[in-house]
Structures are given as structure tokens and as C-alpha cells.
N, CA, C and O of each residue as an XYZ file, in Angstrom:
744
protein
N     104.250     77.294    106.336
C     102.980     77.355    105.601
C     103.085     78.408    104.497
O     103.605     79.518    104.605
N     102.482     77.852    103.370
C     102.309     78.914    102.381
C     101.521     79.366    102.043
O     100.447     78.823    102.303
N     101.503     80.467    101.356
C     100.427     81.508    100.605
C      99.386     81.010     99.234
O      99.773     80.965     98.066
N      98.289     80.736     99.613
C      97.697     80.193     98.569
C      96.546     81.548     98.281
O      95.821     82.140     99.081
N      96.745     81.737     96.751
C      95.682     82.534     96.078
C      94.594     81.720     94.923
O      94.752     80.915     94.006
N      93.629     82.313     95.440
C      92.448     81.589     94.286
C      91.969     82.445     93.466
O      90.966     83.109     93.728
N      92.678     82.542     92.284
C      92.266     83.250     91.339
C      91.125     83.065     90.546
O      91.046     81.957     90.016
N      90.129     83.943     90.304
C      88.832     83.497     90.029
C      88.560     84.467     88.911
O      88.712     85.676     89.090
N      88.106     83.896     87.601
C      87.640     84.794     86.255
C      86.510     84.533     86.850
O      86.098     83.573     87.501
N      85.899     85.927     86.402
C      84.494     86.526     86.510
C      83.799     85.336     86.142
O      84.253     84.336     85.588
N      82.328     85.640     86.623
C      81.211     84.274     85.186
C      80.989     85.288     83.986
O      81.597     86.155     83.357
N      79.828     84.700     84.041
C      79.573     84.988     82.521
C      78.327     86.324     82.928
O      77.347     86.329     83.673
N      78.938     87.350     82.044
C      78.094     88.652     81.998
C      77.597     89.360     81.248
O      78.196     89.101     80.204
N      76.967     90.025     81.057
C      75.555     90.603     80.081
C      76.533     91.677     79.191
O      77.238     92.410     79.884
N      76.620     91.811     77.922
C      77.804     92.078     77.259
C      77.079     93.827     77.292
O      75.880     94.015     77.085
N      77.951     94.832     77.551
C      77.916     96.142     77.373
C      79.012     96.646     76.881
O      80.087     96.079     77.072
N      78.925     97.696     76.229
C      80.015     98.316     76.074
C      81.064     98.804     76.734
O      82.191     98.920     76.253
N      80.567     99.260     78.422
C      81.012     99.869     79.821
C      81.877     98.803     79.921
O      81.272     97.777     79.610
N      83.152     98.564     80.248
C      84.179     97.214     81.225
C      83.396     97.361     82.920
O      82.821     96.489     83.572
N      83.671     98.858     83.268
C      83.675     98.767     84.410
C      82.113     98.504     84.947
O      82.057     97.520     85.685
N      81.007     99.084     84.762
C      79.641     98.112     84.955
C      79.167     97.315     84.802
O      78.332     96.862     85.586
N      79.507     96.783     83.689
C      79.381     95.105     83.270
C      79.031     94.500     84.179
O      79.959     94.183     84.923
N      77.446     93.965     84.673
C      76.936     92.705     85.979
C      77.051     91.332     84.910
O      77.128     91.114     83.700
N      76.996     90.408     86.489
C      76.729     89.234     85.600
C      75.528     89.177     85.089
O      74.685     90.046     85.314
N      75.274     87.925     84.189
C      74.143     87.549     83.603
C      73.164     86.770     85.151
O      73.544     86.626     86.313
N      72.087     86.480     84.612
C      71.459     84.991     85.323
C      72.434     84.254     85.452
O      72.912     84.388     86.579
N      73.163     83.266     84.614
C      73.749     82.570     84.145
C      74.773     82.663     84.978
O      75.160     81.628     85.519
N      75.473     83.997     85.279
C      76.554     84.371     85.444
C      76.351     84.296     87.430
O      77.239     83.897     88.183
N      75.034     84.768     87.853
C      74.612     84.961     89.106
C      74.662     83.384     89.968
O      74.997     83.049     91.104
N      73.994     82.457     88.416
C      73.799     81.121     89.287
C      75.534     80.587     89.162
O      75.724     79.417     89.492
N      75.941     80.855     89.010
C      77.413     80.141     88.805
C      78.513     80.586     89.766
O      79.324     79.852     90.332
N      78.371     82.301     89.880
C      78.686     82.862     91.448
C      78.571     81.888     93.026
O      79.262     81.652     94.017
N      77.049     81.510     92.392
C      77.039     80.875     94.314
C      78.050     79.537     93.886
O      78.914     79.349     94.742
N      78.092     78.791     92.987
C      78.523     77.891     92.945
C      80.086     77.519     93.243
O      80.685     76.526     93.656
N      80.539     79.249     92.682
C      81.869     79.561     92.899
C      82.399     80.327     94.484
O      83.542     80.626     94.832
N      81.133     80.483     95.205
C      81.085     80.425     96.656
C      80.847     79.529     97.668
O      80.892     79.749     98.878
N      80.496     78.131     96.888
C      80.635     77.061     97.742
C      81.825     76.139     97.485
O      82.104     75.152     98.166
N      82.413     76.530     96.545
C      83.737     75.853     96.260
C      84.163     76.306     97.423
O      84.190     75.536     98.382
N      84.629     77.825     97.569
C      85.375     78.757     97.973
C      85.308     78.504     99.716
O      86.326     78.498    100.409
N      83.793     78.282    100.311
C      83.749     78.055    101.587
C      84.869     76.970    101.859
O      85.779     77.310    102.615
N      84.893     75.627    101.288
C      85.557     75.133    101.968
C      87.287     75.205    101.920
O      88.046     74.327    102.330
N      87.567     76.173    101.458
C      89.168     76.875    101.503
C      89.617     77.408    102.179
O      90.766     77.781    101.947
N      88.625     77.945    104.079
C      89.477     78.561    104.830
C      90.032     79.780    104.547
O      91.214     80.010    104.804
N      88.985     80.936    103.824
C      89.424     82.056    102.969
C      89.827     82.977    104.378
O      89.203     82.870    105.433
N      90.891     83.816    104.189
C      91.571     85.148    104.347
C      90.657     86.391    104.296
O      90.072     86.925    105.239
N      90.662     86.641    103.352
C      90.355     88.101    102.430
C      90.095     87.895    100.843
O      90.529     87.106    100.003
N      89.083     89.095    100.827
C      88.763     88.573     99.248
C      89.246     89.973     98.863
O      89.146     90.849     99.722
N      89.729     90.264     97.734
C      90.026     91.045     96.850
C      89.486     90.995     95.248
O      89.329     89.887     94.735
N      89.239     92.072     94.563
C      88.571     92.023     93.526
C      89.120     93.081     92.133
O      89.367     94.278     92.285
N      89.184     92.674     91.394
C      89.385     93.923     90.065
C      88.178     94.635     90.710
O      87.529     94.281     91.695
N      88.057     95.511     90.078
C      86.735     96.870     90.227
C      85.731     96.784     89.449
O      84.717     97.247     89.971
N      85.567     96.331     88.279
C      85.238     95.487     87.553
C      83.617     94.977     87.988
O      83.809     93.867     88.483
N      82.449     95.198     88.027
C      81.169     94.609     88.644
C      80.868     93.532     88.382
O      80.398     92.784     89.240
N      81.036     93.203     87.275
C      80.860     91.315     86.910
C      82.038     90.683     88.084
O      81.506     90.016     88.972
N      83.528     90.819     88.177
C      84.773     90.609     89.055
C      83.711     90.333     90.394
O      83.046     89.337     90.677
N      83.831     91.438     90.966
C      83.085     91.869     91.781
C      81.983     91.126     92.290
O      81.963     90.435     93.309
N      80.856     91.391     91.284
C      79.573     90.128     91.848
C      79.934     88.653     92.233
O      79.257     88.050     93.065
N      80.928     88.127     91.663
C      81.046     86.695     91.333
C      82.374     86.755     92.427
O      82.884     85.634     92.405
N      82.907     87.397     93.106
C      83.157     86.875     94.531
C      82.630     87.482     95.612
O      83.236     87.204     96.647
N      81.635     88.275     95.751
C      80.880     88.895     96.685
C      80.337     87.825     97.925
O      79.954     88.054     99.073
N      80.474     86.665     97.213
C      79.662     85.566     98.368
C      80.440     84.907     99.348
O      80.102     84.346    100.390
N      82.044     85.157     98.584
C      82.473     84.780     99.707
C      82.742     85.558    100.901
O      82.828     85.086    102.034
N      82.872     86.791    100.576
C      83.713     87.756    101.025
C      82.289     87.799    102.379
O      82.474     88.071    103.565
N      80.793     87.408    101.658
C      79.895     87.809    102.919
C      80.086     86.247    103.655
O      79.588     86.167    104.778
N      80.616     85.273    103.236
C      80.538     84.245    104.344
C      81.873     84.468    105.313
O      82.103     84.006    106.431
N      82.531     85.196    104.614
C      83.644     85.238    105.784
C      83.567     86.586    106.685
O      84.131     86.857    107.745
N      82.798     87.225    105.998
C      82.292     88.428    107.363
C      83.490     89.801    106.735
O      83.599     90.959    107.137
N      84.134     89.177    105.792
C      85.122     90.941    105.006
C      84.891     91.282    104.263
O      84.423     90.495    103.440
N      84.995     92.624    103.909
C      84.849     93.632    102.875
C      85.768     93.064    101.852
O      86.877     92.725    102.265
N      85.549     92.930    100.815
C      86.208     92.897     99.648
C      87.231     94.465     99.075
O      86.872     95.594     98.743
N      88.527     93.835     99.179
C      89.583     95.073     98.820
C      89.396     95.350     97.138
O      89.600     94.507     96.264
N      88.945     96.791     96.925
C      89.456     96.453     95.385
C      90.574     97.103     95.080
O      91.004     98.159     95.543
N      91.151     96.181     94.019
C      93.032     96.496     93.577
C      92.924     96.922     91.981
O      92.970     95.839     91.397
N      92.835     97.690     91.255
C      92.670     98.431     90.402
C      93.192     97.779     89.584
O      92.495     97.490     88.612
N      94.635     97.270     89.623
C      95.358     96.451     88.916
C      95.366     95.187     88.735
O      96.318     94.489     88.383
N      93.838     94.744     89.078
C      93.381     93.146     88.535
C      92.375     93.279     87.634
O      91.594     92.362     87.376
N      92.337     94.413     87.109
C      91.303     94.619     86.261
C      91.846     94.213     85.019
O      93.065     94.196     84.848
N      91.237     93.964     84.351
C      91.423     93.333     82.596
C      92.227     93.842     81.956
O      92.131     95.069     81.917
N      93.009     93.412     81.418
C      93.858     94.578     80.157
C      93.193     94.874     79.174
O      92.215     94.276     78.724
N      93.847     96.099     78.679
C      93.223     96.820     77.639
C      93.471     96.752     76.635
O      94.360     97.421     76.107
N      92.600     95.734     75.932
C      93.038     95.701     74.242
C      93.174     96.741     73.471
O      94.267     96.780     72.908
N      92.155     97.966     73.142
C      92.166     98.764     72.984
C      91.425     99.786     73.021
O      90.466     99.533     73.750
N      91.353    101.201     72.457
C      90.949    102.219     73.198
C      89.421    102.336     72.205
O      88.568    103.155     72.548
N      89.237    101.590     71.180
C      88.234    101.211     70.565
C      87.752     99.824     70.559
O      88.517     98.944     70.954
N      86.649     99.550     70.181
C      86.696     97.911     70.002
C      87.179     97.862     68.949
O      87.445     98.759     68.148
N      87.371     96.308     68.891
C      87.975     95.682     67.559
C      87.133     95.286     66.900
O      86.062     95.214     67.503
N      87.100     94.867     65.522
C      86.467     94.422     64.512
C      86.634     93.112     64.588
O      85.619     92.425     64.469
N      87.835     92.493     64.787
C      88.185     91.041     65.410
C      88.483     90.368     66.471
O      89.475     89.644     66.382
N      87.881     90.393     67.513
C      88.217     90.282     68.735
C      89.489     88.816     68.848
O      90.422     88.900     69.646
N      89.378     88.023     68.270
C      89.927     86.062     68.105
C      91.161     86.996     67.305
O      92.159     86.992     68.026
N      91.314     87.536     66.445
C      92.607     88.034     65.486
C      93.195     89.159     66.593
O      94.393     89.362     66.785
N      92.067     89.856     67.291
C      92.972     90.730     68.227
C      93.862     89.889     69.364
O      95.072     89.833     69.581
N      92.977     89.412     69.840
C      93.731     88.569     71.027
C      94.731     87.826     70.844
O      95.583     87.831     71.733
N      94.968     86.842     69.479
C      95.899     86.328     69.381
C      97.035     86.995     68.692
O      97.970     86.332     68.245
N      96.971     88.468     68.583
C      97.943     88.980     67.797
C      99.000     89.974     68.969
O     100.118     90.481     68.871
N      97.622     89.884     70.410
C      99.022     90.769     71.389
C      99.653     89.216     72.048
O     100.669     89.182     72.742
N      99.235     88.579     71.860
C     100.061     87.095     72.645
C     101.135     86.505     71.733
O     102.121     85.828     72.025
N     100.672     86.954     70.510
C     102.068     86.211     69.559
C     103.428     87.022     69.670
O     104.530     86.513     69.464
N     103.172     88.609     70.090
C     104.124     89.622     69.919
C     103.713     90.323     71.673
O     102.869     91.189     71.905
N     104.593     89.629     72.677
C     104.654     90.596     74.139
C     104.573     92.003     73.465
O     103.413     92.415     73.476
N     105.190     92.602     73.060
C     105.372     94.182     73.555
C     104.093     94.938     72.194
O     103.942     96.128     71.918
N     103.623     94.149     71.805
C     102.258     94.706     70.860
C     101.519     95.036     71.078
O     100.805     94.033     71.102
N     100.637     96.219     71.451
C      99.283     96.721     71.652
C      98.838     98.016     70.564
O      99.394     99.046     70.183
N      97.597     97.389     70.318
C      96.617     97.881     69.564
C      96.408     99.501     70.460
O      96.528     99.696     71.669
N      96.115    100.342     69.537
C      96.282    102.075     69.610
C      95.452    102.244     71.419
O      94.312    101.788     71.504
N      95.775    102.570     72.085
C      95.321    102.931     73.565
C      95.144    101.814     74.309
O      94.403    101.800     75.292
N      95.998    100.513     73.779
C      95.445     99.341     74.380
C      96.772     99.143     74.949
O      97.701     99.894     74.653
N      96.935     97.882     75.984
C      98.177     97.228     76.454
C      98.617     96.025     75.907
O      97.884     95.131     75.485
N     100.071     96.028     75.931
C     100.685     94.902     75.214
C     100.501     94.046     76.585
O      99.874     94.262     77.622
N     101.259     93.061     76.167
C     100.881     91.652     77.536
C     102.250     92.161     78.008
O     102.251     92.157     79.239
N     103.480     92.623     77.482
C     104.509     92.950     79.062
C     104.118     94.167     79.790
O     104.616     94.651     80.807
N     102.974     94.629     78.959
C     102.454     96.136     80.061
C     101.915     95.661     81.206
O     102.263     95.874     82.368
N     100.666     94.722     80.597
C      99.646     94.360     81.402
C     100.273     93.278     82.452
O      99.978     93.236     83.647
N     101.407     92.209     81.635
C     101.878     91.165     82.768
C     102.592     92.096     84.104
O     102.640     91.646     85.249
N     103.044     93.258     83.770
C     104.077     94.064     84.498
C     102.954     94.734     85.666
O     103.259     94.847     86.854
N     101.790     95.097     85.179
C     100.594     95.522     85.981
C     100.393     93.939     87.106
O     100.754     93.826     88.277
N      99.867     93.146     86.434
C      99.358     92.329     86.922
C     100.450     91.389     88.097
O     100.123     90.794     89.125
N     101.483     91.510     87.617
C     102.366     90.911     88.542
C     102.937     91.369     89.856
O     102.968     90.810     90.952
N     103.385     92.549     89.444
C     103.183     94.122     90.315
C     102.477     93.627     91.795
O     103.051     93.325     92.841
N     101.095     93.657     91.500
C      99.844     93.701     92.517
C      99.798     92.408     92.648
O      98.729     92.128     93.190
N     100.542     91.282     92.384
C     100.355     89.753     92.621
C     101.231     89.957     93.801
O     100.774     89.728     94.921
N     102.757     90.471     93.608
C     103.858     90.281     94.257
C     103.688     91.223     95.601
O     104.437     90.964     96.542
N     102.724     92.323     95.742
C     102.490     93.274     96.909
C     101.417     92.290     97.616
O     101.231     92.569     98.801
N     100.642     91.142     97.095
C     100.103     90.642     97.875
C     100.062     89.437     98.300
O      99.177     88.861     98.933
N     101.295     88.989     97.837
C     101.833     87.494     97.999
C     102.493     88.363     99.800
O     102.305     87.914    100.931
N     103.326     89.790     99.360
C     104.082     89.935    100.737
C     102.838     90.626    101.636
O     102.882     90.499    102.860
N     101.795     91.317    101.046
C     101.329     91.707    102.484
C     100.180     90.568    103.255
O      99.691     90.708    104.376
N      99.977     89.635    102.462
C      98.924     88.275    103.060
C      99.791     86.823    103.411
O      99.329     85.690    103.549
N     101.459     87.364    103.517
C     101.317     85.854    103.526
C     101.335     84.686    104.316
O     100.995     84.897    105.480
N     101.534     83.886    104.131
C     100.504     82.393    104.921
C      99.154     82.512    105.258
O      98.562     81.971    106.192
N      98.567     83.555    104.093
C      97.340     83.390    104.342
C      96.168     82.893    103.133
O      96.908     82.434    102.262
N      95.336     82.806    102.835
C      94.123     82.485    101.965
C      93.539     83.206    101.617
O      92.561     83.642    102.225
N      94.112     83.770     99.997
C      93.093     84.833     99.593
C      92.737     84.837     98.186
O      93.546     84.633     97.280
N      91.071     85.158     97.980
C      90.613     85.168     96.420
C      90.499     86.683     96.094
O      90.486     87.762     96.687
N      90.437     86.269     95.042
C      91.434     87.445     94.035
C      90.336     87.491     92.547
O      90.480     86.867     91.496
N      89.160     88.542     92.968
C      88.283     87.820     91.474
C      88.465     89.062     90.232
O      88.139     90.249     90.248
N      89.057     88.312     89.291
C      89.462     88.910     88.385
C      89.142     88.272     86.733
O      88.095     87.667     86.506
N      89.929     88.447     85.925
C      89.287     88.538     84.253
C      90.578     87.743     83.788
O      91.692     87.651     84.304
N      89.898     87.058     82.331
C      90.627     85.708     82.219
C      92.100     86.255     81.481
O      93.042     85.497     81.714
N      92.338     87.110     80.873
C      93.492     87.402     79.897
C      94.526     88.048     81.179
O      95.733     87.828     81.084
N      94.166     88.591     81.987
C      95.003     89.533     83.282
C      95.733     88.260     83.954
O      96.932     87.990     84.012
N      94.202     87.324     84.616
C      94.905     86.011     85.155
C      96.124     85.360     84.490
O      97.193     85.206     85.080
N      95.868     84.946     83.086
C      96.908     84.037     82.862
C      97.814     84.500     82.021
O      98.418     83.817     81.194
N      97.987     86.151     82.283
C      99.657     87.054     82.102
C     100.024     86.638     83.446
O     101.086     86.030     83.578
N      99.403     86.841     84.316
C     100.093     86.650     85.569
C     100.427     85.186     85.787
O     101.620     85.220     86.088
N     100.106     84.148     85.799
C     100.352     83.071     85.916
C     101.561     82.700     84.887
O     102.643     82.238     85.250
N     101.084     83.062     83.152
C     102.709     82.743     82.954
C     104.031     83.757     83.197
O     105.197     83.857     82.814
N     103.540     84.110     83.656
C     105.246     84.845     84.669
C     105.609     84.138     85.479
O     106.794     84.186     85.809
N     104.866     83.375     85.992
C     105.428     82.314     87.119
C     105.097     80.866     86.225
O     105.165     79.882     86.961
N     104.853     80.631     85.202
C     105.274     79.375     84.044
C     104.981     79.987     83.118
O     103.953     80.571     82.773
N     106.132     79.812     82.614
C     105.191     79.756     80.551
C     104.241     78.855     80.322
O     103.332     79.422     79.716
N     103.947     77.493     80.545
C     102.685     76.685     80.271
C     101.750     77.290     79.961
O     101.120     76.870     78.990
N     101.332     78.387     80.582
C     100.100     78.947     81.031
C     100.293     80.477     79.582
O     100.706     81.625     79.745
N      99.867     79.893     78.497
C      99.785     80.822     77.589
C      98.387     80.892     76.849
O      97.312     80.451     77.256
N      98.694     81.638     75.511
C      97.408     81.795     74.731
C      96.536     80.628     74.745
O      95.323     80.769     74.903
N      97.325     78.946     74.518
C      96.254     78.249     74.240
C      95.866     77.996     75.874
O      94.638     78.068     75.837
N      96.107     77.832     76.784
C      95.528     77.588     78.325
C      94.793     78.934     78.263
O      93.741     78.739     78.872
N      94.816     79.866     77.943
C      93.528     81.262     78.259
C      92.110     80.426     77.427
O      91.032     80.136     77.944
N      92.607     80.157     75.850
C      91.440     79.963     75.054
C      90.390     78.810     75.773
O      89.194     78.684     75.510
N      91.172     78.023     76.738
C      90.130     76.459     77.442
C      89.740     76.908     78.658
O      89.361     76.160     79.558
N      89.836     78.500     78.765
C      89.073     78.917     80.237
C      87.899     78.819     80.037
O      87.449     79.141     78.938
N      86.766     78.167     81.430
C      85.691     78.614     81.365
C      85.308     80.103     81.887
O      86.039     81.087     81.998
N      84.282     79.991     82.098
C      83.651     81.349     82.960
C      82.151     81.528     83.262
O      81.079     81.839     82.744
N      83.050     80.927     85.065
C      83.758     81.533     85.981
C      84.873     80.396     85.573
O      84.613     79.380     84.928
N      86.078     80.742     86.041
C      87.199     79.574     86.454
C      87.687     80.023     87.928
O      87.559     81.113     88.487
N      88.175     79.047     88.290
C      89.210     79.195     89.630
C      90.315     77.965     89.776
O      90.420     76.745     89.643
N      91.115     79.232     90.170
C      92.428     78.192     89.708
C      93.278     78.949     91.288
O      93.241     80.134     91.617
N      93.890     77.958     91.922
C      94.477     78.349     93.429
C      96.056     77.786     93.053
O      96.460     76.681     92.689
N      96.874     79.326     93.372
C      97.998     79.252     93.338
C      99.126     78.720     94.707
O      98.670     79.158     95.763
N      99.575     78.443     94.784
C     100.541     77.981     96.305
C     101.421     78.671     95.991
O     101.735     78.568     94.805
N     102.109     79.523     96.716
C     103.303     79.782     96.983
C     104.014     79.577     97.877
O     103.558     79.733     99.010
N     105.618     79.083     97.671
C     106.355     79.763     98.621
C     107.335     80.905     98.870
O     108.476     80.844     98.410
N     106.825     82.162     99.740
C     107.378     83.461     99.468
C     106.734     83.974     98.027
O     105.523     84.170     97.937
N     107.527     84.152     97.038
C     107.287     84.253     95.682
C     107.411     83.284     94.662
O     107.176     83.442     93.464
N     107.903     82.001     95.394
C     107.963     81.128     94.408
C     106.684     80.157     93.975
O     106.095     79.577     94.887
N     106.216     79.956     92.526
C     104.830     79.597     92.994
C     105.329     77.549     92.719
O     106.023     76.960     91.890
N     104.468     77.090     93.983
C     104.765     75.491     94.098
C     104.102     74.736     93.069
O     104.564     73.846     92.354
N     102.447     75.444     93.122
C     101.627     74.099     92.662
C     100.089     75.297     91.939
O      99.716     76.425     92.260
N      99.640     74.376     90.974
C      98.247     75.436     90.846
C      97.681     74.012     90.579
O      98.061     72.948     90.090
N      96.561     74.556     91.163
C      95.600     73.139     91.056
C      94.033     74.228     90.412
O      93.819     75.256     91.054
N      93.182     73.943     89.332
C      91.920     74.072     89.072
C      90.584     73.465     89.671
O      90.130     72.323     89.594
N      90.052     74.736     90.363
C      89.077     73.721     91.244
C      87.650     74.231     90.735
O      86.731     74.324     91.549
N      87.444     74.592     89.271
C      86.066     74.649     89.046
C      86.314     73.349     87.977
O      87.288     72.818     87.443
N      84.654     73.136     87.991
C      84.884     71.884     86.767
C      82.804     72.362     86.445
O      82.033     72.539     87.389
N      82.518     72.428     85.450
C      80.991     72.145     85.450
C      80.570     71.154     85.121
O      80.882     70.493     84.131
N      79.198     70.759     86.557
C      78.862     69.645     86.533
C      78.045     69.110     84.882
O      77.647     67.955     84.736
């Protein structure tokens, strides 16, 4: 049996300046449960979360149907574009994905952040495995980590995320088998 992770981008949240307080919206709240009834019928493990409060809210439901505390892993938190905002957010984003080792002044390039993000994928592929666990995290972190285990999964697969998304990885050991997407809005 293998290790399946359900990686889950936040919903949609009330825009602040703060990363780390950031709640969801309404919007973002009604889409949570929705992303907790997917989730019931997966036979969940353990939930784990970026630190992140939007992360956070939007898997909180499962973590109370299965009766566990949600772990938070520091290193599923979002990468850091930079240590200011940008003036272009669409010109920023596509300018650390065209160039891996590029980051904007206090920000992370994508081999920083893939190197973060993979890091804490690979400590919990070995300390959960054959087991079922969601993992709610932010859409640019997710799919550094995913293309480390395919290239497919680049700039243009980030730009067709919704939010929330969930996308469940299979592994075997470290090798990943299969990802299947199991949000869709009705």
C-alpha cells in the first residue's frame, strides 16, 4: 500500500497585507466545507497545514471529522516573492518560473522554495507512510513541489489552479505513481 497526500490550496481569502493572518473570505469559508466533504470520503490519516490562517481554516474540517489536531509544518507555507510587494504581481510570478534560481530582493527563487518544499514533502512521505494525509497549503509552494516529481506541473498548470484546489498524490516510497484532481466547481 501506498502513501497518498492531498494537497490542498487554500480558498479564497480576504486580501491583507499580513501572509500569515490572512482568513478566508465567505466565499472562501463556504468552499472549505465543501473541501471537507470531498476529504471525508478519503479515509484521512492526519492533517497538516502551512501556518498560514487562510491554509489553516480551509482544512480545519477535516482534521475535526477525524478527531486530530492539525500539525503545522512551517515549510508549506508560500514562497516568498518578495520582501516588498510588487508592482506586478503576473510579470513577477512569471519571471521567478522562467529563471529557477531568480528571486526578487528578500524573496525566494523556485530552487529555494522547491528545495523547502520538497524537503518537508520527503520527511513526510517517510514519517506517514501507507498512510492518508492532507497537507493544506498555497498554490505556487504546491506545484514547485509537484514539478520535482514531473515537470508537467509548471507555470502554465499553477495559472489553471482554482481556489481551493485539491489534488492527491500516490506514492510509492518516494516515487510519485499517479495525481488525480478531486476538486471540480459545481
Amino acid at each position: 500500500m501506498g502513501t497518498n497526500l492531498y494537497f490542498v490550496r487554500h480558498a479564497h481569502s480576504i486580501y491583507t497585507p499580513e501572509e500569515l493572518t490572512r482568513p478566508l473570505s465567505e466565499r472562501g469559508f463556504s468552499d472549505a466545507k465543501k473541501v471537507n466533504e470531498i476529504l471525508q470520503k478519503a479515509n484521512i490519516d492526519h492533517v497538516i497545514s502551512s501556518p498560514y490562517k487562510r491554509a489553516f481554516q480551509t482544512v480545519e474540517g477535516i482534521a475535526k471529522y477525524i478527531g486530530e489536531e492539525i500539525v503545522i509544518e512551517e515549510d508549506f507555507k508560500e514562497r516568498v516573492l518578495s520582501e516588498r510587494p510588487v508592482d506586478d504581481f503576473n510579470y513577477a510570478i512569471k519571471r521567478v518560473w522562467e529563471d529557477y534560481n531568480f528571486s526578487f530582493e528578500g524573496g525566494e527563487s523556485n530552487e529555494n522554495a522547491q528545495k523547502r518544499g520538497v524537503r518537508v514533502t520527503l520527511q513526510v512521505l517517510e514519517r506517514f507512510s501507507t498512510k492518508n494525509i492532507v497537507i493544506g497549503t498555497h498554490g505556487n509552494i504546491m506545484v514547485l513541489i509537484m514539478n520535482y516529481f514531473d515537470k508537467k506541473y509548471d507555470f502554465n498548470f499553477w495559472k489553471q489552479l482554482d481556489m481551493p484546489d485539491i489534488y492527491k498524490l500516490s506514492f510509492d516510497g518516494t516515487e510519485l505513481k499517479e495525481v488525480i484532481r478531486l476538486w471540480g466547481r459545481d
